[in-house]
N, C-alpha and C positions, 0 to 999 in steps of 0.2 A: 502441562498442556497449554494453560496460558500463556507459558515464557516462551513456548513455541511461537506462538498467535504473534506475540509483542515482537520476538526476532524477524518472525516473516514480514511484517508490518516496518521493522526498521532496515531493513534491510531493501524494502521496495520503496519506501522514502528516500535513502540513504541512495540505493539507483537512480530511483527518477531525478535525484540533483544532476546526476554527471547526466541523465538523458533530454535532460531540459534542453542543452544544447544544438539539440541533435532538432529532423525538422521534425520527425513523427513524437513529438514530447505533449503533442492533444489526447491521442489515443491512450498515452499511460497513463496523464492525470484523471482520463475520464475513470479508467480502471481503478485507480487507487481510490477515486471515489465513493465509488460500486464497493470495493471491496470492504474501503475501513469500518463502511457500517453494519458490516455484514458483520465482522470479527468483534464488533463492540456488542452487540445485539447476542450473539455465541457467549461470547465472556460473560455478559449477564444473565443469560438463562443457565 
């Protein structure tokens, strides 16, 4: 269940590189933001 968390996690890092490009690349990193600490906060409980 964690190596899930870790893959979804690198795999929206690993996106967001090629989306930085692009112009909406606020809205993802706000998202990734929101999200990692969600997934780390999960992994430790």
């Amino acid at each position: 269940m964690v190596r899930n968390i870790y893959k979804k996690v690198f795999y929206l890092i690993s996106f967001h590189f090629f989306e930085m490009k692009k112009q909406h690349h606020y809205r993802k990193m706000m998202l990734l933001v929101v999200f990692l600490p969600q997934s780390l906060m999960f992994e430790i409980f």
